[in-house]
C-alpha positions in Angstrom: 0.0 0.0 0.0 1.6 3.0 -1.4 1.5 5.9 1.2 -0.8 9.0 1.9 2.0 11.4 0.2 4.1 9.0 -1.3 7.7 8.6 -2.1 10.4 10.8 -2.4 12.0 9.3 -5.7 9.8 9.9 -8.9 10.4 8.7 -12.2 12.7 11.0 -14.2 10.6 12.8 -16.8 13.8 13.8 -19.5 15.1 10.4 -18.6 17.3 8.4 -21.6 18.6 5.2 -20.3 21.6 5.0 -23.2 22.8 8.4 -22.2 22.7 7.5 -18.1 25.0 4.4 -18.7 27.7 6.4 -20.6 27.4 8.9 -17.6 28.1 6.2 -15.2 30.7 4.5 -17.4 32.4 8.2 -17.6 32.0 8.2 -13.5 34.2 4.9 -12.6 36.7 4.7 -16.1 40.4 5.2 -15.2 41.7 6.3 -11.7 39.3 7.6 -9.1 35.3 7.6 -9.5 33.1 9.8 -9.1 30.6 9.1 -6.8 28.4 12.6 -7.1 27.8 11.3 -10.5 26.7 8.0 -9.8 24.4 9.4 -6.6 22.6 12.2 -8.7 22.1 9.7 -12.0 20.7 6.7 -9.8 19.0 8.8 -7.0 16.9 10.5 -9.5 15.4 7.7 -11.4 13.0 5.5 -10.5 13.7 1.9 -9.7 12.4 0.6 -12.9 14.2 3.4 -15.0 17.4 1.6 -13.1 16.2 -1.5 -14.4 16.6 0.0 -17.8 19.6 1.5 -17.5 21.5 -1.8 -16.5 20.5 -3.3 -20.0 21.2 0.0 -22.0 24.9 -0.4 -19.7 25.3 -3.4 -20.8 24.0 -3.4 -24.9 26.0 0.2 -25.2 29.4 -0.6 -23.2 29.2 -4.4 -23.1 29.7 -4.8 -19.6 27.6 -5.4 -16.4 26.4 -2.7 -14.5 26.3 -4.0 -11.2 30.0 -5.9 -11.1 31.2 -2.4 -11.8 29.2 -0.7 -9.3 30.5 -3.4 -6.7 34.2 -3.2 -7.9 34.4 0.6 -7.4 32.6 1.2 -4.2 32.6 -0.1 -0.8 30.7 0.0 2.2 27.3 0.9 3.5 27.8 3.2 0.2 28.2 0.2 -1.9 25.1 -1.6 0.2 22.4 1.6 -0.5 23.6 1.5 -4.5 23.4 -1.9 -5.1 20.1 -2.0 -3.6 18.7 0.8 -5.7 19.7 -1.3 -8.8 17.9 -4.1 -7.0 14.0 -4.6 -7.9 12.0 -4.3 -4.9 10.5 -7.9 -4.9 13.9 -8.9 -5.3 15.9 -7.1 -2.9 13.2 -8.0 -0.1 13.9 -11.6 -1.6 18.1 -11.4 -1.0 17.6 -9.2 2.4 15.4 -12.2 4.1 17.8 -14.9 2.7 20.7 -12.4 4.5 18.7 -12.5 7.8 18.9 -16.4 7.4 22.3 -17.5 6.4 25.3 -18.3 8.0 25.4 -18.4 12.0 23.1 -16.4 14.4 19.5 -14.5 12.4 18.5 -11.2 11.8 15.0 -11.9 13.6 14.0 -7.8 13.1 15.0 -8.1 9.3 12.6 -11.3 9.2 9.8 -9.7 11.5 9.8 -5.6 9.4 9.3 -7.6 5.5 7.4 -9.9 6.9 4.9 -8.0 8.8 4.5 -4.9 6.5 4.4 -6.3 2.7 1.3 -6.7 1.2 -0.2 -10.5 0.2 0.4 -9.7 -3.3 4.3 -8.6 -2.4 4.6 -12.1 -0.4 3.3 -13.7 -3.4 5.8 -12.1 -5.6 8.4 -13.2 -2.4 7.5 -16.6 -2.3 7.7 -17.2 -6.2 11.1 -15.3 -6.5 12.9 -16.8 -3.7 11.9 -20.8 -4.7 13.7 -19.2 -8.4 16.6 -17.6 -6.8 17.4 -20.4 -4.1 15.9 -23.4 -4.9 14.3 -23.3 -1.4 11.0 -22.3 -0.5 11.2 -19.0 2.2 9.0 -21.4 4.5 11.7 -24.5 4.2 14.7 -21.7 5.2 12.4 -20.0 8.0 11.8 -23.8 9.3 15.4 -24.3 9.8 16.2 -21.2 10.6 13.5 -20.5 13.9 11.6 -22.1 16.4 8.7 -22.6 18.5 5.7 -19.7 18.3 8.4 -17.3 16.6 8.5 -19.7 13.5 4.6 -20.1 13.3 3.8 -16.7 13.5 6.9 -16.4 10.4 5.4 -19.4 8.3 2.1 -17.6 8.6 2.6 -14.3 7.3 5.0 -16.2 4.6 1.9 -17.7 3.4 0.4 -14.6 2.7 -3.1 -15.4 3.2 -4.7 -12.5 5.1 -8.0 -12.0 4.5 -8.2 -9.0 1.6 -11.5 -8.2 1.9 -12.5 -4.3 3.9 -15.6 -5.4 5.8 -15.8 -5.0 9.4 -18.1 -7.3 11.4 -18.6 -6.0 14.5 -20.1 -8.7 16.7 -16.8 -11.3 15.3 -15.0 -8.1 16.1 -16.1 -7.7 19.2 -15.6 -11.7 20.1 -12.3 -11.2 18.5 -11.6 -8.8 21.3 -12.9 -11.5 24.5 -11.2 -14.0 22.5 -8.0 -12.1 23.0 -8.9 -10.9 26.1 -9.4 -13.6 27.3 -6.5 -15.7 25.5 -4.3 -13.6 27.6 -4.9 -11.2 30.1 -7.2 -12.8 31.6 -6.1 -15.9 32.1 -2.6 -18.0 33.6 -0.3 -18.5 31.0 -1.3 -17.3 27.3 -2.8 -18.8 24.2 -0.3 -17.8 21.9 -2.5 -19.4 19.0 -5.8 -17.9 19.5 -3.5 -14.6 19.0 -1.6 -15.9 16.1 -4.8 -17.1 14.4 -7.0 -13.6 15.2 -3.9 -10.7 14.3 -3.0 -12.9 11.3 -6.0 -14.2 9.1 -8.2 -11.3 10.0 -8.6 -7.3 7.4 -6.9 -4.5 8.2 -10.3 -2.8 8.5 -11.7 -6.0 10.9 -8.5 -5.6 13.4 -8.6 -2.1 13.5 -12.3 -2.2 15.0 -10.8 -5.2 17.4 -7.9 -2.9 18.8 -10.8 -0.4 19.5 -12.8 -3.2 21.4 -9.8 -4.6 23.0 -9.2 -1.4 24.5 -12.8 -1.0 26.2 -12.4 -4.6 27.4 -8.9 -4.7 28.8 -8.6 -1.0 29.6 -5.2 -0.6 27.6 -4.0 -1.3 24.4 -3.2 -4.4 22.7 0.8 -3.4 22.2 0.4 -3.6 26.3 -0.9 -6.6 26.6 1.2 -8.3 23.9 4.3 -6.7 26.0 3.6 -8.2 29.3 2.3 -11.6 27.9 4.6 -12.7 25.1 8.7 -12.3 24.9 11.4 -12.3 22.8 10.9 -12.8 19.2 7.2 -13.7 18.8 6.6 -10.8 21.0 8.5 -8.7 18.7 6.5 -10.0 15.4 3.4 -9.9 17.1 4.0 -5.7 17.8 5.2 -5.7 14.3 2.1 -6.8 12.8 -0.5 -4.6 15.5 1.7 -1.9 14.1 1.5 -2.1 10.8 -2.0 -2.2 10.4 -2.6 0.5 12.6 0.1 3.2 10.8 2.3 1.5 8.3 4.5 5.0 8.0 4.7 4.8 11.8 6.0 1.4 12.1 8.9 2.4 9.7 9.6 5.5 11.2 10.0 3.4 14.7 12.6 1.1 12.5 14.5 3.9 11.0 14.7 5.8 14.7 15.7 2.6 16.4 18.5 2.0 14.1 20.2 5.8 15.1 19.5 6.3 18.8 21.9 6.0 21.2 25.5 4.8 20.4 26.0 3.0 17.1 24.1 2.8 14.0 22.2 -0.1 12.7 23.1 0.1 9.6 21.8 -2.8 7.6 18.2 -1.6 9.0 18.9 1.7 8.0 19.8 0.9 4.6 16.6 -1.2 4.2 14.3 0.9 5.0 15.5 3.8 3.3 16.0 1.7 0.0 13.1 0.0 0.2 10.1 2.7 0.9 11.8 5.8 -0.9 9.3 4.9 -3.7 6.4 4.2 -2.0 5.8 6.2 1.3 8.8 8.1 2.3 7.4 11.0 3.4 4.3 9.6 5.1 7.6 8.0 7.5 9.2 11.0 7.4 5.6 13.2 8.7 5.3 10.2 11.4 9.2 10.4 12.2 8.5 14.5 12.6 5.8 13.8 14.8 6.8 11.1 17.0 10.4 11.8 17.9 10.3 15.6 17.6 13.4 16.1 15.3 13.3 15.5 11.3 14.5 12.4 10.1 17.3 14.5 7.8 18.6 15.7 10.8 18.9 12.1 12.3 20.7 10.8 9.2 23.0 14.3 9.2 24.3 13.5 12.1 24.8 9.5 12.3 26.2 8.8 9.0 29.4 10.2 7.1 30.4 10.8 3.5 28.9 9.5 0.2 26.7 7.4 2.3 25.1 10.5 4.2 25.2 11.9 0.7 22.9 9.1 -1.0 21.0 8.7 2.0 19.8 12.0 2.4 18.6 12.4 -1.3 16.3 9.0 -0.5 14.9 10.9 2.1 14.3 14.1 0.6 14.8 17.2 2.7 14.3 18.7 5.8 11.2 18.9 7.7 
């Protein structure tokens, strides 16, 4: 679901494909490269314009975009670049397989695509990764996680939320008891009952829940998932309330998460920049405004350094 406003990175109306990859070729021949060039050609296209410039690269100059790209730059530079040349189905495709290879998992990477694409982006997921890996995502996620944290993973995988927008309020309101009563109210917690309700049911359905939850349980259901589940599952479980109450807000949580305090997570970072600047940018960057009183600009001024600062704040667009 695209956002309110949108993204910050339109398609570039004047745009010529041929003439772009000799202006990258011209940025990275002989000694040195130039990254300003590369940032203000790739920044200011749109991801499919990219698309198109990689084959015009590759038909005018007879080599591969990409393997250039990667040869002359390094970093978290290197990471933001490659991903714009990346399509989006794709690059969520090669950043879950990341979160799941080698030792140790990047649960939050898992949890934010997960929980935030829509059915019809899982279904492109699921189709691209079997191609890409041989693998389905659910046989990797099965290996990869356990217990309640890999069944609320398999089932957004599956995609199979319900799509319609009708609310029915009595279910909704048995929704709410259900939950109630699946967790605060009782010893222990049925994890299912809250796997099964925040996963199958519409946006439109859950939203009216949340509301009845609240005049049931007297707080919110982010509460109530906090003191009753842990770790992972807890984590997803947020993820998903979240997104279907403010999409923009849940990625302007990641994006502020990944600066604070000492450090920067930069793989999140990157993901979320690359991956929204298209579609609802500056909805996050309204929420970010709102929530955490400075302007996401100024966050990414002063955490980052250098051509990455550079590319990251043309994804993001200016100052608020």
């Amino acid at each position: 679901m695209a956002g309110v406003k949108g993204g910050t990175i339109k398609p570039y109306s004047g745009f010529n494909a041929s003439e772009d990859a000799h202006k990258l070729r011209k940025a990275m021949k002989g000694i040195g490269t130039d990254e300003d060039a590369i940032i203000d050609v790739l920044v200011n296209r749109s991801v499919s314009q990219r698309q198109e410039i990689i084959i015009a690269y590759k038909t005018a100059i007879g080599r591969d975009l990409l393997g250039d790209l990667k040869s002359e730059l390094s970093g978290n530079f290197e990471d933001v670049i490659v991903g714009l040349m990346t399509s989006l189905t794709k690059y969520d495709v090669r950043e879950l397989k990341k979160a799941m290879k080698g030792a140790g998992t990047d649960e939050g990477c898992l949890i934010e695509i997960l929980a935030s694409r829509s059915a019809e982006e899982i279904r492109k997921i699921n189709e691209t990764y079997k191609l890409e890996y041989g693998k389905s995502l659910e046989d990797d996620i099965c290996s990869d996680t356990s217990f309640m944290f890999q069944r609320v993973l398999v089932s957004l995988a599956a995609g199979g939320r319900d799509q319609g927008t009708h609310v029915d309020d009595s279910l909704a309101k048995k929704d709410a008891q259900d939950l109630y009563e699946a967790g605060e109210k009782k010893w222990g917690t049925d994890e299912v009952k809250f796997l099964m309700i925040l996963c199958t049911r519409n946006k439109n359905h859950l939203r009216k829940v949340f509301e009845e939850y609240h005049k049931i349980a007297k707080k919110d259901i982010e509460a109530s998932i906090k003191s009753e589940m842990s770790g992972s599952f807890e984590d997803a479980l947020l993820a998903v309330v979240q997104c279907i109450k403010n999409k923009s807000a849940y990625f302007a949580s990641r994006l502020y998460k990944s600066m604070k305090g000492l450090g920067t997570d930069d793989s999140t970072l990157v993901r979320v920049m690359v991956s929204r600047c298209e579609i609802d940018m500056l909805d996050i960057r309204a929420e970010f405004k709102k929530n955490y009183g400075k302007s996401l600009y100024s966050f990414i001024k002063g955490d980052c350094s250098g051509d990455y600062r550079k590319v990251l704040l043309k994804l993001c667009g200016g100052e608020d």
